[in-house]
N, C-alpha and C positions, 0 to 999 in steps of 0.2 A: 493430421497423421492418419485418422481412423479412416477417411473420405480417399487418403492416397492409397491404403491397404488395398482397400472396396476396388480400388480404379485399377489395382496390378499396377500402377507404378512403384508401389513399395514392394519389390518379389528377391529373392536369390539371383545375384549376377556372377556372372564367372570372366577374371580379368588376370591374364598373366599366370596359367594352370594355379589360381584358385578361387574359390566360390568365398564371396563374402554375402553371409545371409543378411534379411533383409532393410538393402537398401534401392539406391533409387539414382537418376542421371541429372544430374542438375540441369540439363540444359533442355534436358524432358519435361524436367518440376517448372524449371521456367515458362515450358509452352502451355503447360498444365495451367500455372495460377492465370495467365493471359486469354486463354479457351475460357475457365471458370468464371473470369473476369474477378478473380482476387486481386488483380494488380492491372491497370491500364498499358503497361508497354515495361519491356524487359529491363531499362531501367529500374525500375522501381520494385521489379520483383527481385532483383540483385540483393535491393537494399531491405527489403523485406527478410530473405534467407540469411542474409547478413545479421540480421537483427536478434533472428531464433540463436544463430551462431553464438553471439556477444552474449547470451541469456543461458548459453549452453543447453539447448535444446537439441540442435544437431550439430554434426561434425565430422569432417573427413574421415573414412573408413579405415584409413590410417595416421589420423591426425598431422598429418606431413602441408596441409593448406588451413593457414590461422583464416582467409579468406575464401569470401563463399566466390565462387568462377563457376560464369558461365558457358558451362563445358562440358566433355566428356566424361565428366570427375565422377566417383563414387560418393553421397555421401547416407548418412544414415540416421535416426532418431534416437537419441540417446536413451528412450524408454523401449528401445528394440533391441539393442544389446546390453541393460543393465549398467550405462554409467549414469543415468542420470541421478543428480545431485539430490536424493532426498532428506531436502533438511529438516528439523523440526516444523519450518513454516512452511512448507509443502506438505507435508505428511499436515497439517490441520488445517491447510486449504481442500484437503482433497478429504478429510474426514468431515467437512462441514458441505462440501459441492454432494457428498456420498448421503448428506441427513436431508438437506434440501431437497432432494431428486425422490427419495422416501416418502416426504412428508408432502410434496404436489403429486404423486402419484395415486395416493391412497382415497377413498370417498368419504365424505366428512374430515379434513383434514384440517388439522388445530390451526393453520396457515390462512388466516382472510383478511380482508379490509378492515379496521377499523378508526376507530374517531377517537380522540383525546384532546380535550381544549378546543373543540371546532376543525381540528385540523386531522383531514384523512391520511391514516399510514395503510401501504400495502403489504404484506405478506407477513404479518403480525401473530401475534402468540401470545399467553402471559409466560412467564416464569414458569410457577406450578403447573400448567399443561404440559409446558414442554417437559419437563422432570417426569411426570407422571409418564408419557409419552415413549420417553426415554427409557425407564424403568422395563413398562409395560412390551417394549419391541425385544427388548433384550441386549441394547445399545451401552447397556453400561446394569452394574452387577445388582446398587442400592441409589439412594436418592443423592448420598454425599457424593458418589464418584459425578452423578448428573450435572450437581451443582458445579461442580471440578471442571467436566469439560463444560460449561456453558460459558465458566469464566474466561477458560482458554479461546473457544469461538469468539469471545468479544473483545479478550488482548489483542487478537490478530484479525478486528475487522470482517468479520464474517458475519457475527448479528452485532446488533447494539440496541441500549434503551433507545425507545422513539423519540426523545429530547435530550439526551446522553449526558443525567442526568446520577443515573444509578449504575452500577457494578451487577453482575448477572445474582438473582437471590430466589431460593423456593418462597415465590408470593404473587400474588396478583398484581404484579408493576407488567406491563406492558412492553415490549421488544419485538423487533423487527429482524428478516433477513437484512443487510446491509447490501447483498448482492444478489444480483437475480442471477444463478446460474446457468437460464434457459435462455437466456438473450441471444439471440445469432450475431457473435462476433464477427466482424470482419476483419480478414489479416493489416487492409491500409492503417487500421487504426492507433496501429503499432508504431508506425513513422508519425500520426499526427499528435501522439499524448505529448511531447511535452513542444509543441509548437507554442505555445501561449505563456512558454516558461521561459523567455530570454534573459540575461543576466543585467541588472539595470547599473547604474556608471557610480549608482548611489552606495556609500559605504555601508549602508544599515542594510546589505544583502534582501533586498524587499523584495526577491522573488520568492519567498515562500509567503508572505505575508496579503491579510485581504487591504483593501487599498484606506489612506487614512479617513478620517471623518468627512467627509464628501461634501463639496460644495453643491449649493442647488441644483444650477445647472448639470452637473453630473447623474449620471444615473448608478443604478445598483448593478452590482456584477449579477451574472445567470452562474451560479452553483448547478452544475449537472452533476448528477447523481452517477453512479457505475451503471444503473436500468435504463438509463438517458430519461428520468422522471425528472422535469426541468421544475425549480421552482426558482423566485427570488429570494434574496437574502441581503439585508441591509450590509453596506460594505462600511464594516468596519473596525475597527483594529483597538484592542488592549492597550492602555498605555502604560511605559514606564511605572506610572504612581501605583499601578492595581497590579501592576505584576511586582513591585516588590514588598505588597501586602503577602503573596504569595498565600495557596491555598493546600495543604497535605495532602486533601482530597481531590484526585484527580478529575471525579465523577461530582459534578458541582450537585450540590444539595438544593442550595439556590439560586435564582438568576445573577450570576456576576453584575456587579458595579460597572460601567463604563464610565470612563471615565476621559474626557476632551478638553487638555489645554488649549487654551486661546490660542497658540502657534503651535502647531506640530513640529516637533522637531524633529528634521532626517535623521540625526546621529545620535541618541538619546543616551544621557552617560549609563554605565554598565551596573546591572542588577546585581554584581556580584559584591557583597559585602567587601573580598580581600580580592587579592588573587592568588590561584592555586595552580602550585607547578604541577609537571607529568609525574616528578618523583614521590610529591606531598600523596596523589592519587592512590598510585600504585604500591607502597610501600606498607609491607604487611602491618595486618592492623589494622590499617587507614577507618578512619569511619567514614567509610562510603562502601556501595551495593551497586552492582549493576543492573542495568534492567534489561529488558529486549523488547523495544517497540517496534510493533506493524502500525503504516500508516499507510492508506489508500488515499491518494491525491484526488483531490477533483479538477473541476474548469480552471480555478484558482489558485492552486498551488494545495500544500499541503496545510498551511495557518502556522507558519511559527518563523521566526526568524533565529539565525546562529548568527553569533559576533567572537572576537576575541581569536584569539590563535596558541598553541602549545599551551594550554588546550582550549581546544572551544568548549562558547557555553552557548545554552540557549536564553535568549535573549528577552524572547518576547513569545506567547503564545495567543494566536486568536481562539478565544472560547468555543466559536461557532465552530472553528475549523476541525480538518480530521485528527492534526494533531494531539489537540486536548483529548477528541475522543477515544484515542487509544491510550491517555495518559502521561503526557508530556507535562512537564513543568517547568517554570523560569527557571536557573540555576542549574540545572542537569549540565555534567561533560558531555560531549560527543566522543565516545570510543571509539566507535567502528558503523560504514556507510556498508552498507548491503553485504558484509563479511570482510572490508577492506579496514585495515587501523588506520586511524586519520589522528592521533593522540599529537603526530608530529607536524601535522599541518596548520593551515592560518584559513581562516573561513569564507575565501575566495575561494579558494581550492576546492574545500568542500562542500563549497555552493555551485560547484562545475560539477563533482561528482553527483551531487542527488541532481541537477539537473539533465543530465544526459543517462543517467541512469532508468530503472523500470517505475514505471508509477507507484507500483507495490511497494516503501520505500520502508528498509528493515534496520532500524538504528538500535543499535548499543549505545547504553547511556551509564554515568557516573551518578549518584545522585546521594548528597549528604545522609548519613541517618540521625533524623532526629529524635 
């Protein structure tokens, strides 16, 4: 958007005596992303504009085309005329991209490489630095409110401990940016995120899931990070037996138990002690809470599997995965896929919706209180 501004194809156009301020000609933006080489051939840049469309990013300057045409059309950036959707998880993506950009600008900044267990993290911090940090810039009033937004950066994937391990705390435990903000993304990238995420024929929904305890011959999945910092990662999956040990703590204290039946079973009976209707949920009173998980997918999906229907639960979580790291646990309902109620679906469904959906993936959950 900022690169289209700079370019003057985002200017005031005047169509049918009147001026709609700043937008842009699609058929322009198209020659645009093909010159910049954002897109190889006008195919694909359709499907790109498309994409920002579906995410609500931009939109007809009169909403009268649900489809992006490439044409004479007006369309325009929804942060240019004020509709764009600022939800609480935008508003703390852009308050952690606004502390990040801060804190690599500055000389001597709390932000370096460090080591833990032998193993190198990049853009690292402790706790008390950043608090201190945060204090000191004027980011926040005292040290509680510090600690407040540090937890909210790490509900929603922005930082996390380096072994995701702990909850944000004023101490010397060790965290990381989760995201390099400074990364030069490319718009293709948008059509390749969930290429690797096909829906498999197997009832236990194992596309969110890392693959099961790996025969020799097999190799280990490549886990890419959001920085494309490629490491490997032993591919392997929670079972049934340790997920209905079930853990409060979302932020494991210690290395979880794996645990590998001698057969893996595809369809593993369900973690749910009873089962629970829509109305048991919903019905005031209920002892249940919801929650609001961010989860940032990687190479592999997101680590968790959903089963079950009216209403789904989760099933299965991989420890390794982003899942756990935002706080997911066995037994959770699924309420709601990126703002959509899904209370009334079966978990095919809403294994198409997180699949075709954005990587970013924002679930509402049910989860007992115990």
């Amino acid at each position: 958007r900022l690169r289209l501004h700079d370019g003057k194809l985002i200017k005031d156009r005047r169509y049918h005596l009147r001026t709609y301020p700043n937008c842009f000609v699609a058929k322009e933006l198209t020659d645009w992303l093909i010159d910049h080489k954002e897109a190889p051939d006008r195919e694909t840049g359709i499907r790109l504009m498309q994409k920002l469309m579906d995410h609500y990013i931009i939109h007809h300057v009169c909403d009268e085309h649900a489809d992006y045409k490439d044409a004479k059309l007006l369309y325009r950036f929804r942060k240019d005329d004020g509709t764009f959707p600022l939800s609480k998880d935008v508003k703390v993506f852009m308050r952690g991209q606004s502390l990040y950009e801060k804190l690599v600008s500055v000389e001597e900044s709390i932000l370096k490489v460090r080591e833990e267990n032998s193993v190198k993290y990049q853009r690292t911090f402790l706790g008390r630095e950043m608090i201190d940090w945060l204090v000191q810039e004027g980011e926040v009033e005292n040290r509680k409110e510090a600690v407040e937004l540090g937890r909210v950066l790490l509900e929603h994937g922005i930082i996390q401990h380096v072994s995701n391990r702990h909850h944000f705390f004023d101490s010397d435990i060790l965290y990381q940016f989760w995201i390099n903000f400074r990364r030069r993304r490319r718009l293709t990238e948008l059509l390749n995120e969930n290429s690797s995420r096909t829906l498999s024929e197997s009832p236990d929904s194992p596309f969110c899931l890392r693959k099961l305890n790996p025969d020799p011959g097999n190799t280990s999945f490549l886990s890419v990070q959001t920085n494309k910092e490629i490491k490997i990662v032993s591919a392997v999956r929670r079972s049934s037996i340790t997920s209905l040990a079930g853990n409060s703590n979302p932020y494991f204290s210690t290395t979880p138990a794996l645990v590998f039946p001698p057969v893996a079973e595809c369809n593993p009976k369900s973690v749910l002690k009873r089962p629970v209707t829509n109305e048991e949920l919903l019905s005031p009173g209920a002892p249940y809470i919801k929650k609001t998980l961010t989860i940032v997918g990687d190479a592999v999906g997101w680590g968790f599997v959903v089963r079950g229907g009216r209403p789904c639960h989760i099933q299965a979580v991989d420890p390794g995965g982003p899942a756990a790291a935002a706080g997911m646990k066995v037994c959770q309902f699924v309420f709601s896929v990126n703002g959509m109620y899904v209370l009334h679906l079966d978990y095919q469904t809403i294994s198409s919706l997180i699949m075709t959906g954005p990587r970013t993936l924002v679930l509402e959950v049910m989860e007992a209180i115990e």
